[in-house]
N, C-alpha and C positions, 0 to 999 in steps of 0.2 A: 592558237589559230589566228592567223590575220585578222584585220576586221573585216567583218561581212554583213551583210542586213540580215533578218530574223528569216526572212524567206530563203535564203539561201541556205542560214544555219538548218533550220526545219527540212529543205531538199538532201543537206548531207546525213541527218540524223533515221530521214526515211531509207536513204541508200542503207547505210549500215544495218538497217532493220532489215530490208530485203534480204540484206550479203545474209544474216545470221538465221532468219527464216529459210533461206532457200540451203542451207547445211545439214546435211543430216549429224554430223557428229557436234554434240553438244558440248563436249570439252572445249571448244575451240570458239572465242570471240573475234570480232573484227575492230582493229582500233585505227583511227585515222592517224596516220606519220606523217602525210605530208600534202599542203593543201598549195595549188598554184592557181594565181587568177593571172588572167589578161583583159588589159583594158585597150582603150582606142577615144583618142580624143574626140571629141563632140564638136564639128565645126561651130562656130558664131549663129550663121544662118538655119543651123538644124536646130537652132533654140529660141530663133525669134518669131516663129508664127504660135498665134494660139487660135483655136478655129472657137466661132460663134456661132449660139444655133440662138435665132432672135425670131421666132415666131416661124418658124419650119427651115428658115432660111438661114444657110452656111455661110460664113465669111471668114477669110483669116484675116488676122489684125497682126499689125506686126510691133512686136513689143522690143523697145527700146534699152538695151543696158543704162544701168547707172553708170552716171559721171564718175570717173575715177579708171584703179586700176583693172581691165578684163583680166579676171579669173579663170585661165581653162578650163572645162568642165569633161570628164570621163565618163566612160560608160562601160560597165564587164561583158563582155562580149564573148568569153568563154573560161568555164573552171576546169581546174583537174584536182578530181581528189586522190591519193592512195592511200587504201585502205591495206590492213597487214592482218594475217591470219594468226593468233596465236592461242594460247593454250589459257584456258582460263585457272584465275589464280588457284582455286580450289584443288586443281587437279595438279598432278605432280606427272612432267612430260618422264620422266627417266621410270616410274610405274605404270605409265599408261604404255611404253614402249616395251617392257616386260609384259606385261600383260600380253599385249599383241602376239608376243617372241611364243608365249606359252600355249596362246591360241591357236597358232599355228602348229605347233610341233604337236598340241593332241591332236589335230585335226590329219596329218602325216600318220600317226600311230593308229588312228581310227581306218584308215585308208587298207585295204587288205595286199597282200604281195600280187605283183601278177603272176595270175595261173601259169602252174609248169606241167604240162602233163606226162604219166610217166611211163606214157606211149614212145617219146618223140626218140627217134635212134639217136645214141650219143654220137655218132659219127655221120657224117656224108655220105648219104644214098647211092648207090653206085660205085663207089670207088671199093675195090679189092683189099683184102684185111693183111697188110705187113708191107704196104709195098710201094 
């Protein structure tokens, strides 16, 4: 993973708890594959007021860079995390997919024919017999 601050790491560790609480199938974890940030430079002037409360009363002061070279400074402005659905190790997807195959197929054979009654004329009502 990129570098990121603990709060950020902690927002993504929450998301994945969500993704795997909010799942009913428990075979299945969420792992993060792929994380993107965007950042956006910090102008000079958005970094040089600091506001003073000096006995109820507000002032900014405006703080000076050190002599030498300015250092741009960023700021993350938006992440994108993807998260990926997959099978947790314990379980074996090509048995959990038989499984399923099986469930299905009792659940067809459990299923009764539909009703044929052996009222219903084999032939069309109305029409004449040979012809």
């Amino acid at each position: 993973m990129a570098y990121c601050s603990l709060a950020i790491q902690r927002q993504l560790e929450l998301t994945k708890e969500t993704l795997s609480q909010n799942d009913p199938d428990k075979r299945y974890c969420y792992k993060l594959i792929q994380f993107e940030s965007q950042l956006r430079k910090v102008h000079e002037r958005e970094l040089q007021y600091l506001e003073n409360d000096h006995k109820g009363k507000k002032k900014k002061q405006i703080i000076h860079p050190k002599s030498g070279k300015y250092k741009p400074t960023f700021e993350r402005v938006a992440i994108t995390a993807y998260f990926k659905r997959t099978p947790v190790s314990k379980f074996s997807a090509v048995r959990t997919l038989e499984k399923e195959e099986r469930r299905q197929r009792a659940q067809q054979l459990r299923m009764p024919p539909p009703f044929r009654s052996m009222f219903l004329p084999s032939r069309p009502v109305g029409l004449p017999i040979g012809g």
